[in-house]
Each structure stands twice: as structure tokens, then as C-alpha cells.
N, C-alpha and C positions, 0 to 999 in steps of 0.2 A: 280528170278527177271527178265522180260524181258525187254534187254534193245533196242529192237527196239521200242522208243516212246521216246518224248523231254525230255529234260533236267528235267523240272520243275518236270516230272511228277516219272524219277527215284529219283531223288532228296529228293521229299515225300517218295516216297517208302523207299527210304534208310532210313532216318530220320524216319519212323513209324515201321523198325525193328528195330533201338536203341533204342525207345521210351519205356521201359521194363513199364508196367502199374502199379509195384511197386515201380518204382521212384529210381531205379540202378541208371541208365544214367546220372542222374545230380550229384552225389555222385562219378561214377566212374569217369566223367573228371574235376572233382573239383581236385582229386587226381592226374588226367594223368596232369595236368595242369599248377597245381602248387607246388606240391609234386613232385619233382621227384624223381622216383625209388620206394613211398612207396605204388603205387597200386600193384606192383610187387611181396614187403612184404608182403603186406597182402594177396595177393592171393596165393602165393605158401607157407605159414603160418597157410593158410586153413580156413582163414577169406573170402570165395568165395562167400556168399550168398548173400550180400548184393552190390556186385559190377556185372555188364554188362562182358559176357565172354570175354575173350582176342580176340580168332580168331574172332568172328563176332566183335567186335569194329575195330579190325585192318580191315576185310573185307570190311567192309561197308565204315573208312572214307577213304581205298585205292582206293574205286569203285571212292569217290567222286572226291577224287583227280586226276585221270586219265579221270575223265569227264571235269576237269578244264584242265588240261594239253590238252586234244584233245578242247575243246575251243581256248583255246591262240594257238594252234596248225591251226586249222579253219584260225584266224585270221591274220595267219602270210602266209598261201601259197599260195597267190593271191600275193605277191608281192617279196616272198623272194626264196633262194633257201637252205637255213639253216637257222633255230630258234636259239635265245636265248635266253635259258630259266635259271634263275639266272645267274650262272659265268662259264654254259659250254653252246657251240654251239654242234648244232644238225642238221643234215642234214631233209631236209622234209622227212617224214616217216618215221625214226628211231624211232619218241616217243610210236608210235605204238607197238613196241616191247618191251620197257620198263617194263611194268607189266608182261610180259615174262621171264627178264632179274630179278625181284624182285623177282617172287615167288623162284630164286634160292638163291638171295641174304639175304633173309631175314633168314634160315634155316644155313646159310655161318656164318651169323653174329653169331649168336647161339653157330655154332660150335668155333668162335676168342676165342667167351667171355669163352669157358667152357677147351680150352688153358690157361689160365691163375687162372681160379678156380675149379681145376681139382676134389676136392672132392663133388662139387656141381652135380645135377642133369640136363642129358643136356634138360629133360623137363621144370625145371625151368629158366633154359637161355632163351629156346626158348620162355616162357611167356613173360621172360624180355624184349627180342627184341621185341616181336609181341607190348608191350606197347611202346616201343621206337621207332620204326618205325612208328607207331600209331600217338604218338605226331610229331615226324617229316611231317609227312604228314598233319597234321591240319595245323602247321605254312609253309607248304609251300604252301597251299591254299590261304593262305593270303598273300604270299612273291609273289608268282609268277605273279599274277595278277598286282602287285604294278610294278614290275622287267618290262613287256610287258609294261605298259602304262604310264611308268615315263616320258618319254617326253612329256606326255598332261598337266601336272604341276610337279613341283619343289616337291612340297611334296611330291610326292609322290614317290620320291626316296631317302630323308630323313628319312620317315617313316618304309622304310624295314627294318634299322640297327639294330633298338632294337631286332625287330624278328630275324634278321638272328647271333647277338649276343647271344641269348635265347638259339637257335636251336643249335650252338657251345658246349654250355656250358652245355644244358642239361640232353648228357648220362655220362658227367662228374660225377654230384653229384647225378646223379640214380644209376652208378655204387657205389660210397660210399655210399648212402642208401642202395642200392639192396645187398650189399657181405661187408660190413661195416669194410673193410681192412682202412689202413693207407692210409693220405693223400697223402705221396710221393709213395706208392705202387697204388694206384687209378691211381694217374694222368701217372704213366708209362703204366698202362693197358689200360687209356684212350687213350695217345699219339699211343702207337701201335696197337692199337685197328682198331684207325679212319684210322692209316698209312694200313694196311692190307686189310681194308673195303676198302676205296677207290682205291686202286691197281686193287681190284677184280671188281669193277665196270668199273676202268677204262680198262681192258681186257674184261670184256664182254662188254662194249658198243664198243670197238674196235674191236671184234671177229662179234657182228651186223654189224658194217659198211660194213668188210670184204663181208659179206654173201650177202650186200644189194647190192654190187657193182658188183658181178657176174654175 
């Protein structure tokens, strides 16, 4: 895909290689959506044929998401000298490196989850996450946008909570769908899961700063 050309026109592009013309796509994020954890099941269950693959679903809405992030990104460095984007601050041009910092993150997360479900395949983790990461980035397509222009009305920072409550709560009950352990064993893989993931994010976006300031 070349992305020297506008927004609109990667946009399509992106959207016309999900668009499987047997009608995946609307079956796989009915499942990524509102199921959580069970496109997971079914694909590493071997039920693959009728769902959209993991890595290009995860590729395509991370392209889009990083096209929304250097937008609000656009939007912000004619007057700021740091973004805020949900509930962390970013200096101008760190977001640039994000999707740098992700393609290691995502492969990381893989590795927490298959810490705690050691008899599993860390090919099946890595599905899992590539779907969870997946959703994460759909709802924050929609949170971020809301999060940049909440002070042009009230709603519209009202309206993030439900999302960013979703987003909270969703590798929660994927995990209990996707490895179908007990409630109180879940939510400890959950709690240290998210404790670990976040560490590792927040060392590599502190290991960018470090680099950016040299």
C-alpha cells in the first residue's frame, strides 16, 4: 500500500483489503466486537475459514489507527509543545515512533500471556493478542478523537467512558473465553498481565524520549 496519497484514499485502500468478497469481515468483527476472546477460539480451534486472517486484520486497523493518531498529532503542533493523547502526555514527535515501539510490544504481550499458560502454544497467544490489540485499536479510534476535541462540547467527553470502560474490561473476559481457567485465576493473569504490559510500554516510551532528547 502506498502511503504517499491522502487520508481518504489510504482509508479505502485499507477498508477494500478487509473487505474479503466472501463476506469474512463482517462475521470476523461481529466476533472481535462483541465476543470477546471467542474469534480467538475459533481460529486456533481451526474453525479459520470463515473469519478475516489475524495479522492483516490487526495490520490494516493499526495502519488506521496511526493515521488517526498523526491527524490529532497534525492538529496539535501548531500550538503545543506536547500532545495529549487519552491519559498520557507525549512530547511533539514521539507518536511517530509508536508503531515502532508496538511492532515490539505486541509479540511482548504474547510472550506475558504464554507466562501464565505455559502448556499453550505461543502461536496461539500471539493470535490472541494480534485480536486484542486489534480491538484495542478500533476503540481507540474512536476514544482518541472524542479525548483531542472534548472541549468543543460536553458530550463529547461523557461519551468516551463507556469506550474506555469496554477497552478495560475486554482482555479480561477474552482471557476467560480464550484459556477458560477460573474466575479468580483470570482476573490475577489479568491484573498482572496489564501490570507488566504497561511497565514495558512505559520503558519503551521512556527509552524514545531518552533517544529523542540526544
Amino acid at each position: 500500500m502506498n502511503l504517499h496519497q491522502s487520508f481518504t484514499s489510504i482509508a479505502f485502500q485499507a477498508l477494500h483489503e478487509m473487505l474479503d468478497i466472501d463476506g469474512r469481515l463482517a462475521k470476523t468483527l461481529k466476533l472481535l466486537l462483541f465476543s470477546p476472546g471467542r474469534l480467538s477460539k475459533e481460529y486456533t480451534e481451526g474453525r479459520r475459514m470463515s473469519y478475516s486472517p489475524p495479522l492483516r486484520l490487526y495490520l490494516v486497523i493499526s495502519l488506521l489507527f496511526f493515521v488517526v493518531i498523526s491527524l490529532i498529532q497534525t492538529t496539535a503542533t501548531n500550538q503545543l509543545d506536547h500532545i495529549q493523547v487519552g491519559m498520557f502526555l507525549f512530547p511533539v514527535g514521539m507518536l511517530e515512533q509508536v508503531p515502532k515501539l508496538m511492532f515490539v510490544m505486541l509479540p511482548l504481550y504474547a510472550l506475558i500471556v504464554q507466562l501464565f499458560h505455559r502448556k499453550t502454544f505461543y502461536v496461539f497467544n500471539l493470535i490472541f493478542a494480534l485480536h486484542v490489540h486489534s480491538l484495542i485499536y478500533l476503540l481507540l479510534i474512536i476514544i482518541f478523537p472524542m479525548n483531542r476535541f472534548e472541549n468543543m462540547h460536553l458530550a463529547l467527553s461523557w461519551l468516551q467512558y463507556p469506550f474506555i470502560a469496554y477497552l478495560a474490561f475486554y482482555p479480561l473476559m477474552a482471557l476467560k473465553t480464550m484459556y477458560g481457567n477460573s474466575w479468580l485465576y483470570t482476573l490475577r493473569v489479568y491484573v498482572l498481565t496489564v501490570v507488566l504490559y504497561l511497565a514495558s510500554i512505559g520503558l519503551g516510551l521512556e527509552f524514545i524520549n531518552i533517544i529523542m532528547t540526544l
